[in-house]
DOSENU-43631 format. One record per residue (C-alpha): residue in one letter; chain; residue number from 1; x, y, z. Coordinates in nm, 2 decimals. Example, Ala and Ser with C-alpha at 12.3 -4.5 7.8 and 13.67 -1.06 7.14 Angstrom:
REM DOSENU-43631
<node><rest>A</rest><kette>A</kette><nr>1</nr><px>1.23</px><py>-0.45</py><pz>0.78</pz></node>
<node><rest>S</rest><kette>A</kette><nr>2</nr><px>1.37</px><py>-0.11</py><pz>0.71</pz></node>
This chain:
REM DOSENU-43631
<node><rest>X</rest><kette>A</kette><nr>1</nr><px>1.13</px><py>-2.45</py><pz>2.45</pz></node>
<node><rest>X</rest><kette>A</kette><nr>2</nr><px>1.37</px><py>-2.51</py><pz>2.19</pz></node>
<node><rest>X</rest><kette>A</kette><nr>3</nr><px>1.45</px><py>-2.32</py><pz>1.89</pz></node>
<node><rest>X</rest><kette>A</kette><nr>4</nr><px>1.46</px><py>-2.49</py><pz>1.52</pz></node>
<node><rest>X</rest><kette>A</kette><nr>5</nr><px>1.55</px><py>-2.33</py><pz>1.18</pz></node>
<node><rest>X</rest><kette>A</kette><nr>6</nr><px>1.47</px><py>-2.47</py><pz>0.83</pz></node>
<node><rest>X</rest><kette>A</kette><nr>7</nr><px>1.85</px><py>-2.52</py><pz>0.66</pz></node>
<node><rest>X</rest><kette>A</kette><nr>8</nr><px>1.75</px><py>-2.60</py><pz>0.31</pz></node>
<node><rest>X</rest><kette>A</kette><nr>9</nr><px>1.66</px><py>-2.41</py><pz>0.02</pz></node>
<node><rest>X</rest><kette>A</kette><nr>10</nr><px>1.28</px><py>-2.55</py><pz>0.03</pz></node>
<node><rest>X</rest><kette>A</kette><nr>11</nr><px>0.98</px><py>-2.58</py><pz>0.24</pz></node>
<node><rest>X</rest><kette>A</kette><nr>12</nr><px>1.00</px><py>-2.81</py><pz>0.50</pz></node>
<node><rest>X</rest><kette>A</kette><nr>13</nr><px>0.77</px><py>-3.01</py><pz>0.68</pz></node>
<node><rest>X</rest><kette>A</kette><nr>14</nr><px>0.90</px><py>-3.09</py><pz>1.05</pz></node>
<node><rest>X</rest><kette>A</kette><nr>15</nr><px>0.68</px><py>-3.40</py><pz>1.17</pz></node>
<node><rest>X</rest><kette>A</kette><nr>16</nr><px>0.63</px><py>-3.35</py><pz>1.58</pz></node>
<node><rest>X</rest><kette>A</kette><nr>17</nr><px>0.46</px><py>-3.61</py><pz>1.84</pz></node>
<node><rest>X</rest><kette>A</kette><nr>18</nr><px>0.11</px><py>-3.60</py><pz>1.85</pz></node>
<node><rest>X</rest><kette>A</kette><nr>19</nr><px>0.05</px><py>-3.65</py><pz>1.50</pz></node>
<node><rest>X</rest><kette>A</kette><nr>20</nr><px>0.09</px><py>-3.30</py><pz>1.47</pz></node>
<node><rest>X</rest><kette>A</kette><nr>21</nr><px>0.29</px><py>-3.10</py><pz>1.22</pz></node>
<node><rest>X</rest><kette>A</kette><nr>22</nr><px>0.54</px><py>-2.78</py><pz>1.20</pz></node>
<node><rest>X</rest><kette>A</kette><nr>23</nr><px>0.56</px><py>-2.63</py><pz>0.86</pz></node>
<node><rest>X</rest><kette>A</kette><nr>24</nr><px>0.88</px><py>-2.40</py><pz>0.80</pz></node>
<node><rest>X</rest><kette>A</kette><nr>25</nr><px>0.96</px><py>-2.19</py><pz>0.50</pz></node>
<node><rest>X</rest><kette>A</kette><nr>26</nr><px>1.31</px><py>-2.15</py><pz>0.38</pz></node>
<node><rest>X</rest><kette>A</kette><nr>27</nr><px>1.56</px><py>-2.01</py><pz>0.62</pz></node>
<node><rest>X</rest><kette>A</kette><nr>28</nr><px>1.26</px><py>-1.97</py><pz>0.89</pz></node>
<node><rest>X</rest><kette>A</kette><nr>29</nr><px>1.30</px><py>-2.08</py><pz>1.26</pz></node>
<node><rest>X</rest><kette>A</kette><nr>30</nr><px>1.03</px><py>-2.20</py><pz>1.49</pz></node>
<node><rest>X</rest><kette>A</kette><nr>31</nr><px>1.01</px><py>-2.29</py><pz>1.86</pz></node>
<node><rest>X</rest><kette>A</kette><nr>32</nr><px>0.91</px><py>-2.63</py><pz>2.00</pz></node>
<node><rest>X</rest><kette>A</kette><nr>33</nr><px>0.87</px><py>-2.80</py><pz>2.33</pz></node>
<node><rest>X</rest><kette>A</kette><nr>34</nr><px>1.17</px><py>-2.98</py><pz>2.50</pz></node>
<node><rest>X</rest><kette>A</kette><nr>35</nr><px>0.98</px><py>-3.35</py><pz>2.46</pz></node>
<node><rest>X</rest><kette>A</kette><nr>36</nr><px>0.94</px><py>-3.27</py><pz>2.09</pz></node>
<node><rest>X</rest><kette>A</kette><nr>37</nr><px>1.29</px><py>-3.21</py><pz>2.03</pz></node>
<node><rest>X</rest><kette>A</kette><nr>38</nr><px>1.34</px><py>-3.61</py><pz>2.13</pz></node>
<node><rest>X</rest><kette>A</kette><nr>39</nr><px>1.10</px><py>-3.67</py><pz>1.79</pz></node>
<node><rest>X</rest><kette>A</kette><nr>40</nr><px>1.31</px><py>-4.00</py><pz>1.62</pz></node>
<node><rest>X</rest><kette>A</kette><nr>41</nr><px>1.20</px><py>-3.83</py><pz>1.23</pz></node>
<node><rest>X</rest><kette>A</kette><nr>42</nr><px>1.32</px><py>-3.49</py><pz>1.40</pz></node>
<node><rest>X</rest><kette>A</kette><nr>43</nr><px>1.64</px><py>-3.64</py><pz>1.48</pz></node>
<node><rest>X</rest><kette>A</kette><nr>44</nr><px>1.63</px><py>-3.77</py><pz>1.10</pz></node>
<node><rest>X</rest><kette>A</kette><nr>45</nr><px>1.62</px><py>-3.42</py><pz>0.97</pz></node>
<node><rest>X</rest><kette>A</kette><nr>46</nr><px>1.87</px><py>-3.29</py><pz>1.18</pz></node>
<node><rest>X</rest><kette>A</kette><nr>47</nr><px>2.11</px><py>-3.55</py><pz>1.10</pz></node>
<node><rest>X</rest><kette>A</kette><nr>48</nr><px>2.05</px><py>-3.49</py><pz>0.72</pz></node>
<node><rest>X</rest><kette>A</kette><nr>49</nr><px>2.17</px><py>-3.11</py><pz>0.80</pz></node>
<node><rest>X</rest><kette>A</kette><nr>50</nr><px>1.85</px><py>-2.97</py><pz>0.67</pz></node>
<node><rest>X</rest><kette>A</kette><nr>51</nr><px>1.72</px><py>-2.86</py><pz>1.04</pz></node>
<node><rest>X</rest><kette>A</kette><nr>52</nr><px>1.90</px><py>-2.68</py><pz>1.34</pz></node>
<node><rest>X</rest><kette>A</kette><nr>53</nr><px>1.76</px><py>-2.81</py><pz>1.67</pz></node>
<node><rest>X</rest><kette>A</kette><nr>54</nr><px>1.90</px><py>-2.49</py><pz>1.91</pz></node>
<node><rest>X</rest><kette>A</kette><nr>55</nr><px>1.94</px><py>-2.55</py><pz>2.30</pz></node>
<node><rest>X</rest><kette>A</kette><nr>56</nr><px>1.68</px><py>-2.49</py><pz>2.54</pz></node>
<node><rest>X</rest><kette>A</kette><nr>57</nr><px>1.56</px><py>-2.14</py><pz>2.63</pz></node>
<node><rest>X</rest><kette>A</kette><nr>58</nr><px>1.41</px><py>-2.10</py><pz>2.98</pz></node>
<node><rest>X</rest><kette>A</kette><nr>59</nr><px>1.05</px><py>-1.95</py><pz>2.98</pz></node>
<node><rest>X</rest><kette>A</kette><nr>60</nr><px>0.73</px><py>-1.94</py><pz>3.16</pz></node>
<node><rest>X</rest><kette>A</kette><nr>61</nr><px>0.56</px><py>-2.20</py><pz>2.87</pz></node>
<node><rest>X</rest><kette>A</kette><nr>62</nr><px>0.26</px><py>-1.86</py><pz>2.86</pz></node>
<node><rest>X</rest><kette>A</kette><nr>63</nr><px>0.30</px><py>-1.62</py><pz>2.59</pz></node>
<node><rest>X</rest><kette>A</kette><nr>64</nr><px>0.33</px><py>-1.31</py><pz>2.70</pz></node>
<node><rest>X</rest><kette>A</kette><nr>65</nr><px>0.21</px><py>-1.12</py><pz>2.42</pz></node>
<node><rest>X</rest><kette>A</kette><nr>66</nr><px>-0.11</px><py>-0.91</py><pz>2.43</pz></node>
<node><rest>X</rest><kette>A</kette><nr>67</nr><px>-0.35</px><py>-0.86</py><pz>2.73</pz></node>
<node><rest>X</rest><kette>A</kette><nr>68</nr><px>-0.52</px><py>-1.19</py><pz>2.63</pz></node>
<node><rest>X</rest><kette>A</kette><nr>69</nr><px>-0.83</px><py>-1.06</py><pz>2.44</pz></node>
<node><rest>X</rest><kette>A</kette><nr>70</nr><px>-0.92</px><py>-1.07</py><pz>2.06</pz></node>
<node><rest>X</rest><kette>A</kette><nr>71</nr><px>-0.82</px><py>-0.79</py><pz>1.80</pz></node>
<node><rest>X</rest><kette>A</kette><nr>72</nr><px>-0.91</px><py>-0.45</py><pz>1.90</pz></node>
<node><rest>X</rest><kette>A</kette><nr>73</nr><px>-1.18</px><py>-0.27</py><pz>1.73</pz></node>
<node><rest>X</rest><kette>A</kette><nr>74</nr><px>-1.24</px><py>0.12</py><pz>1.62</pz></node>
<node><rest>X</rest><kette>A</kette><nr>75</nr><px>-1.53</px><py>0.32</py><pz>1.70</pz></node>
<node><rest>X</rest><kette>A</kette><nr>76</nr><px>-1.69</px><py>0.25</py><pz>1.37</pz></node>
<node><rest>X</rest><kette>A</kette><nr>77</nr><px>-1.71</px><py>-0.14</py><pz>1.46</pz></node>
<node><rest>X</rest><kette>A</kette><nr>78</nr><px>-1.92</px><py>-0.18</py><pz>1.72</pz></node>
<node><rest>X</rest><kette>A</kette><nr>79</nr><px>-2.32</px><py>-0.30</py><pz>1.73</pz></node>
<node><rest>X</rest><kette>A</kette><nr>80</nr><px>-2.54</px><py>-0.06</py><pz>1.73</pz></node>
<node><rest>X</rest><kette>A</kette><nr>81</nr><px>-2.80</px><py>-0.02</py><pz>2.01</pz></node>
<node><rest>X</rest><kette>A</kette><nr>82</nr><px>-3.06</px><py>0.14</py><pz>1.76</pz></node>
<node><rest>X</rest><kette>A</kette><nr>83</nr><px>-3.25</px><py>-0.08</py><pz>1.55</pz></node>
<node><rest>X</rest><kette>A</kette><nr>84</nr><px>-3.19</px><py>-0.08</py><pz>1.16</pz></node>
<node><rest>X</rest><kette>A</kette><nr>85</nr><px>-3.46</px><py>0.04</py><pz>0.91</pz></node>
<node><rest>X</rest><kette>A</kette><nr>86</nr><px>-3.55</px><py>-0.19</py><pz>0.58</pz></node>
<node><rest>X</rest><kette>A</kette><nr>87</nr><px>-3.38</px><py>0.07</py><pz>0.39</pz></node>
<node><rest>X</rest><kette>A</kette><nr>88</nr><px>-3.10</px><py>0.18</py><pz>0.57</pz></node>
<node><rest>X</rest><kette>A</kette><nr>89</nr><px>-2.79</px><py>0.00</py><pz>0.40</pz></node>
């Protein structure tokens, strides 16, 4: 993964392959994958000095962040096992 970081002043939008796109506030960094970072309009923005392209980081490509499921919940947000009445709102 490589790091990138928005130079300019303005919103950016960094065009990746895959049709895909990164958007980047001002003076905000993202990560990409290695094969990205070859991107011809990538190299574009660079050059222009309006995006930082940083070396690669080793990692494991798996974030390791959480245990994997969906937000946690309270007591209150569970289903209910009893049915509900007409009334009971």
């Amino acid at each position: 993964m490589r790091s990138i970081k928005n130079l300019s002043a303005a919103p950016l939008r960094v065009p990746l392959p895959g049709g895909k796109t990164l958007h980047l506030g001002p003076g905000e960094s993202g990560s990409i994958r290695d094969e990205a970072a070859e991107h011809p309009a990538l190299h574009k923005l660079a050059e222009a000095g309006t995006l930082e392209v940083g070396a690669s980081t080793p990692g494991t490509g798996v974030a390791q962040a959480g245990s994997g499921r969906g937000p946690g919940g309270g007591y209150a947000h569970g289903k209910s096992s009893a049915p509900r009445k007409s009334g009971d709102r």
